[in-house]
Phi, psi and omega in degrees: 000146186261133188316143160209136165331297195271129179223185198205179194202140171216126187261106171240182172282118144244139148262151197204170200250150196281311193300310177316308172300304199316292193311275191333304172314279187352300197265004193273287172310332168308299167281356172273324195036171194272171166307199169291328191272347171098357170275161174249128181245088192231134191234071184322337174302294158331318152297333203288316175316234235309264141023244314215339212232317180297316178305304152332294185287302188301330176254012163048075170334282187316316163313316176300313194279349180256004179239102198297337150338311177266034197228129189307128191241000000 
C-alpha cells in the first residue's frame, strides 16, 4: 500500500484457521519470552493486527482494492 499521511484503524471480523491463531500465539510468545515470574505478556489481537496490516501493505492492498474486478457482483 502506498505510504500516506492520513490512515484509520478499522476493527473487523476475520476468519482464520485455528492453526493459523496457534502459530501467531506460538511465535508470539517465542519472541517475547517470560517475565521474572515465568509469564508471557503477549496480546495475540495486537499480533494478528500487525500480521494482517504487514500483509497488506507488502501486497499492495490498495491496488487490490481499487480494482472493481475483485470485487463480488
Amino acid at each position: 500500500m502506498p505510504e500516506s499521511g492520513e490512515k484509520v484503524t478499522i476493527n473487523v471480523r476475520l476468519d482464520m484457521a485455528v492453526s493459523t491463531l496457534t502459530a501467531i500465539v506460538e511465535n508470539a510468545k517465542k519472541i517475547a519470552g517470560t517475565d521474572a515470574r515465568g509469564i508471557y505478556r503477549v496480546d495475540p489481537a495486537e499480533r494478528v493486527n500487525q500480521l494482517v496490516s504487514a500483509f497488506l501493505k507488502k501486497h499492495d492492498f490498495d491496488r487490490y482494492a481499487k480494482d472493481i474486478n475483485n470485487y463480488d457482483q
